[in-house]
N, C-alpha and C positions, 0 to 999 in steps of 0.2 A: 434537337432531341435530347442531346447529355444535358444541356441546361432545364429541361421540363422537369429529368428524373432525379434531379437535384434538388429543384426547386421547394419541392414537401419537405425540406429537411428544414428551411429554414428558420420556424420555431426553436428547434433542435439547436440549431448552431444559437439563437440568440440566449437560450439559456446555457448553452455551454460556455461560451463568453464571460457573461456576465456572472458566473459561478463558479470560473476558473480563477476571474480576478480577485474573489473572495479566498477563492483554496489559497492566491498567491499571498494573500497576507495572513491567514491562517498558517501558511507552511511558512514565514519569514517568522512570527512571533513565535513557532515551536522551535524554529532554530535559534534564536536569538533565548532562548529559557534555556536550552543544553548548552548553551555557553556560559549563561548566566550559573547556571547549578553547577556546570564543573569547575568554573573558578571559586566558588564555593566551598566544594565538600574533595576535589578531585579525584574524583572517584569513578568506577567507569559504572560501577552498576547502581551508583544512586542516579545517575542519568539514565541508562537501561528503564529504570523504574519509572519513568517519567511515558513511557511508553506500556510498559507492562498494566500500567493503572490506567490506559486509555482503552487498551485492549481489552484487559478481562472485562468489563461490565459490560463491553461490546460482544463479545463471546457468549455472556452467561444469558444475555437480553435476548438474544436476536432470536431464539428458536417464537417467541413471543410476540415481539417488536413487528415480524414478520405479516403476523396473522391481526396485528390490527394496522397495520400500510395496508393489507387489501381491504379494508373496511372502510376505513379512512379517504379522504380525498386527496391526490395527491398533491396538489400546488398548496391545500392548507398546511397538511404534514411537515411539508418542507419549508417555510413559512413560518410554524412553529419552534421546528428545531433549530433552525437557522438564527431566529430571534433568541433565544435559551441560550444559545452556543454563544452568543455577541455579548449577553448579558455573564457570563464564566470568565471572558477577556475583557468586559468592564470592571470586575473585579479585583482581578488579575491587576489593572492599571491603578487601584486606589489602591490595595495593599502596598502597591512598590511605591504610589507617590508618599503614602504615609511612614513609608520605611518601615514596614511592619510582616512584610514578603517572606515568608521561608518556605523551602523545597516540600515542605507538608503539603502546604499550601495547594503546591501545583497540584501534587497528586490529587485532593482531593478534588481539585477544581478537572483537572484530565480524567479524572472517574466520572464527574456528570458530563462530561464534552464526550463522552466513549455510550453513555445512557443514548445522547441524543443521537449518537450517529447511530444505532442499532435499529432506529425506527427509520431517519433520514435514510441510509445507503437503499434499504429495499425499497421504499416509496423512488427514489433517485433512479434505481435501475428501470423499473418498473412504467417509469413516466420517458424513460427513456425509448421504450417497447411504446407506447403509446405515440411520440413525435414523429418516431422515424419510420418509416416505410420497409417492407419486411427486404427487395431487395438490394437496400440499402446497409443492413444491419453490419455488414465486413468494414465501410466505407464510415460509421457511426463510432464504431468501437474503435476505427484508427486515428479517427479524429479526436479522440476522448483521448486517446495515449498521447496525442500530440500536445493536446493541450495542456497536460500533467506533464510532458515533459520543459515544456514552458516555461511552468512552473518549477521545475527541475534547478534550469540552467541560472532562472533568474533569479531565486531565492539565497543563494550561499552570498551572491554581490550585494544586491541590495540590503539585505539583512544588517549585513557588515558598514556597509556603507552609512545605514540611518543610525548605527549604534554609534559608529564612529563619531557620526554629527551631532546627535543627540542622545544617545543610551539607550535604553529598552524603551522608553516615554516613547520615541519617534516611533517607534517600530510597531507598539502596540496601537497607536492612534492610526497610524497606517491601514492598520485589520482593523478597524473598525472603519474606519470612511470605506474599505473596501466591501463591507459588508453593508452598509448601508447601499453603495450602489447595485449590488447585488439582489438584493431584498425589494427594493425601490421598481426594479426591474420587472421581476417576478410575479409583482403587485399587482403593478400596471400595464404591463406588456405583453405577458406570457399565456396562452391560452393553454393546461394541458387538458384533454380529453377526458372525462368520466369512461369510468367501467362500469356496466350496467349491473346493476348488483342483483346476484341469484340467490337460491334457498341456501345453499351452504354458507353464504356469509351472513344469514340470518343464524347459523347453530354459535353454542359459547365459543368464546375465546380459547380454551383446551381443546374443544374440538378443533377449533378451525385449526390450531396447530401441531393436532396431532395429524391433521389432512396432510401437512408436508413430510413429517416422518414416515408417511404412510405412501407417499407417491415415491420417496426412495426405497422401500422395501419393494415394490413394483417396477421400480425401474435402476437394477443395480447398476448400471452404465453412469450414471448421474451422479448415484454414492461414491462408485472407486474413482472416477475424477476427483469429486473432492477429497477422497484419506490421498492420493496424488498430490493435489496442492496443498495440502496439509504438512504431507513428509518435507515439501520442496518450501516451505513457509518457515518452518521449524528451523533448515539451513539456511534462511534468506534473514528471519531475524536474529539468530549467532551470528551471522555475517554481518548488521547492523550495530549491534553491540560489542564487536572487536573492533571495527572499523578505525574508529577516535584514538579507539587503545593503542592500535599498530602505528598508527601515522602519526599523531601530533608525540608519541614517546620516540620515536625515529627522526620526526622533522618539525614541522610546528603548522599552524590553520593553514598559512598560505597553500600548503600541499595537501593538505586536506581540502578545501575550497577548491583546489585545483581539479582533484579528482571526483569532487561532488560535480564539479561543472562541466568536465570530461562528459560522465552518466548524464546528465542533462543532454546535452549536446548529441547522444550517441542512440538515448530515446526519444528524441526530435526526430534523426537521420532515420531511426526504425520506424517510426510512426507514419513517417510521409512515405516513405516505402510501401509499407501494410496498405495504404489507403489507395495505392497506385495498382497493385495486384490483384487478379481477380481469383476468384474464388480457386484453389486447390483441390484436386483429384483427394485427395484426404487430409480434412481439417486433425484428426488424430496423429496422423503420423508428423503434422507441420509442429502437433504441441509435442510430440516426443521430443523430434529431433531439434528443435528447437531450446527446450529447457537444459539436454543432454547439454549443449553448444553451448550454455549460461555456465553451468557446471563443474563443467571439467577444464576452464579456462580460468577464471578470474580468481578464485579463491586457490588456487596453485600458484597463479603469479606474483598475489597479495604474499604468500606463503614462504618464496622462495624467492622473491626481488630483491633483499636485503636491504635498504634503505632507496632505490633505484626508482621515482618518482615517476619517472618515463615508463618504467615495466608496469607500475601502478596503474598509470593512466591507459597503458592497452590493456591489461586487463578487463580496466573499467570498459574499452569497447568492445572489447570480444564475447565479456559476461553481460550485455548490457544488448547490444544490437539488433538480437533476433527477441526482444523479450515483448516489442508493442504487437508483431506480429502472430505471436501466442496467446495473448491476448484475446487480438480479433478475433483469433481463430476458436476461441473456448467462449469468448460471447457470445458469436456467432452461431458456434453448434448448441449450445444450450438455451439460448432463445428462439431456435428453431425446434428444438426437440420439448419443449416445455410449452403446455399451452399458458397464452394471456393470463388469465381466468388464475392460474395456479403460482403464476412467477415471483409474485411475495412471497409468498407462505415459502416456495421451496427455496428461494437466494434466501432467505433469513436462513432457514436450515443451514444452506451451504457455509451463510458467513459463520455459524457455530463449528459447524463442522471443519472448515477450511482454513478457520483463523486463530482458534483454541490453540494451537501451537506455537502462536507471536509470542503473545508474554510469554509461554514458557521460554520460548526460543532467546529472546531478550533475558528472561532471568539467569537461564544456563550461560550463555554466551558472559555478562559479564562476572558471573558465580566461577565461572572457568579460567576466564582472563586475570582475575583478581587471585584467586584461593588456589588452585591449584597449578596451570601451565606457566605463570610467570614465578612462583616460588621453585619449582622444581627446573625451570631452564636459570634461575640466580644459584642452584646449589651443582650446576652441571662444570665439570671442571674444562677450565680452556681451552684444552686440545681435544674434548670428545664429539665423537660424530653428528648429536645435535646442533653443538656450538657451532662446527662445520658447515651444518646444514643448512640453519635459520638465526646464525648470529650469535652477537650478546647483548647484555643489556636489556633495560626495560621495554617492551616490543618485542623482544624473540619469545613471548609465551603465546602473545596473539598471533604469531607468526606462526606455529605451529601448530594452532584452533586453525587457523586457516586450511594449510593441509590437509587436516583431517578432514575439514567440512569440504574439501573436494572431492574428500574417498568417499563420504559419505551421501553426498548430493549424486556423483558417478551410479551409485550401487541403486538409488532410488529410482534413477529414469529406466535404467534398466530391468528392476523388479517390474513395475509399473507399464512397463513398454510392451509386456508379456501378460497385460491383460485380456481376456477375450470379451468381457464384459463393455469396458471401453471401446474395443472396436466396434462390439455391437453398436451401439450410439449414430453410426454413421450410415447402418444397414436399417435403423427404424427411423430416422430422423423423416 
């Protein structure tokens, strides 16, 4: 009987396979470029910015991007973008074999990689709603964590590994044969489902994505999750763009790789958990207490470990552990409370809504680390209570963004946990 209700997923599983191993060399060539650009320029926020110009256009797109995914087909969509995206990391490999490569470059090239994901992510989730079986969806979304965490654990080794062998050349030809088998795959293999197309996806393009603005004015439950993941994004990207700054100015990659693969490893253990557990008495309260338990651990330890690698790396599992099961659990409720029919139009919304605060988050994080909290811990005199607190040296300014971004992550789950809108969610689903 467990093997029948399994069994319909497996579409599901084979594009997730075979598009994880793409994300794996997509996510090895964006680690292998922030290595590239900080030896470079060494700088924490011209790196930052390698992220912030993938984001915004992803941001400014998607209320858009949204409303022609549900128009669209979705195995062409992806198909589409997937090809575009391979063709920005072909690129990418002639500038650098011609020696003619500079950090502009990326940017502009992770500005149309951020276009394409704005249409891909909704078609992606959406086709995701279409494989899997409704009550499968907890079991779909822990399987998706698992696999990103995969990619996680195996991206900081191998990255390293083919550079080491070869340079950026190995790494980038890597993401592309993986992207071919990807594509190849998807071609020939994958059957997704059409959605029968109604009179609304005959009205304009502005209509159709004013229909998602318009489904969250109807259903505020939906909105204040995401200004939720929005507040909790905003401290997750400052935490992304201190990260490098704290550790490699304290120790050097090896401990940095360590604890990228710590997180790896610790959203792996989360993922196959989530996948094991069955549905909770309240999928809200698992996201409260859940995100609270991210929060108020890892960005205090990063904070206050002083160079102590080990505190680093529990950190990493303390902030890290309950995060695939958060996950499940907000995929879950929102693809249940969201009809078919609607789930483009309104996950584009969300991704505007929910992700608008990366790049800020990345630009404040390293505007902070650089300009302000490491000039003012270099003029703090030896014996004062900062010093005491989070060190000297190059790293106690990030060390002290840290802190803060624990006070302030603290204060957000808690505003937030005190919604009545969000708990609604669980009484109309």
């Amino acid at each position: 009987m467990k093997t029948e209700k399994f069994a319909g997923m497996r579409p599901f599983v084979a594009l997730l396979l075979t598009q994880s191993l793409s994300a794996l060399g997509s996510s090895m060539t964006a680690f292998a470029l922030i290595v590239w650009s900080y030896s470079q320029r060494g700088s924490a926020l011209d790196s930052a910015l390698l992220s912030v110009c993938s984001y915004a256009p992803y941001v400014m797109m998607s209320i858009l991007a949204g409303a022609l995914s549900d128009r669209w087909d979705k195995k062409r969509t992806l198909l589409v973008c997937d090809a575009l995206a391979a063709c920005t990391t072909v690129m990418t490999l002639i500038l650098f074999e011609t020696g003619k490569l500079e950090i502009w470059h990326l940017y502009v090239l992770n500005a149309l990689n951020g276009l394409m994901n704005s249409v891909q992510r909704p078609a992606s989730d959406v086709a995701v709603s279409l494989l899997v079986p409704r009550e499968n969806d907890q079991q779909a979304s822990a399987l998706r964590s698992t696999a990103n965490s995969m990619v996680n654990i195996i991206t900081p080794t191998f990255a390293a590994a083919l550079m080491a062998f070869s340079g950026l050349r190995a790494v980038i030809v890597f993401d592309l044969a993986t992207f071919a088998c990807a594509f190849l795959s998807l071609l020939l293999l994958i059957r997704i489902p059409a959605i029968e197309r109604t009179a609304q996806e005959k009205e304009g393009l502005l209509d159709a994505a004013k229909q998602g603005l318009a489904y969250l004015r109807r259903h505020p439950g939906v909105f204040h999750i995401m200004l939720f993941l929005a507040a909790i994004n905003l401290t997750a990207s400052m935490f992304e763009a201190a990260l490098p700054a704290l550790v490699l100015s304290k120790t050097d990659e090896t401990a940095l790789g360590l604890i990228k693969s710590t997180t790896g490893v610790t959203l792996l253990a989360g993922s196959l958990t989530a996948a094991m557990l069955r549905r909770p008495k309240s999928r809200v309260r698992v996201i409260c207490n859940t995100l609270l338990l991210s929060m108020s651990t890892e960005n205090f330890l990063l904070g206050l470990g002083g160079s102590n690698v080990l505190v680093w790396c529990l950190g990493a599992v303390l902030g890290w552990i309950a995060i695939p099961l958060m996950n499940a659990n907000l995929d879950a409720l929102l693809r249940g409370y969201i009809p078919i029919g609607m789930q483009g139009r309104v996950f584009s919304v969300r991704n505007s809504f929910q992700f608008f605060t990366i790049p800020i988050g990345y630009l404040l994080g390293g505007v902070l680390v650089d300009s302000v909290f490491e000039p003012m811990m270099a003029a703090q005199a030896a014996d004062s209570l900062l010093v005491c607190v989070f060190g000297a040296g190059k790293g106690a300014g990030a060390a002290v963004l840290f802190f803060l971004l624990g006070i302030l992550g603290v204060v957000t789950c808690l505003v937030f946990r005190r919604d009545k809108a969000i708990w609604a969610l669980e009484q109309d689903a």
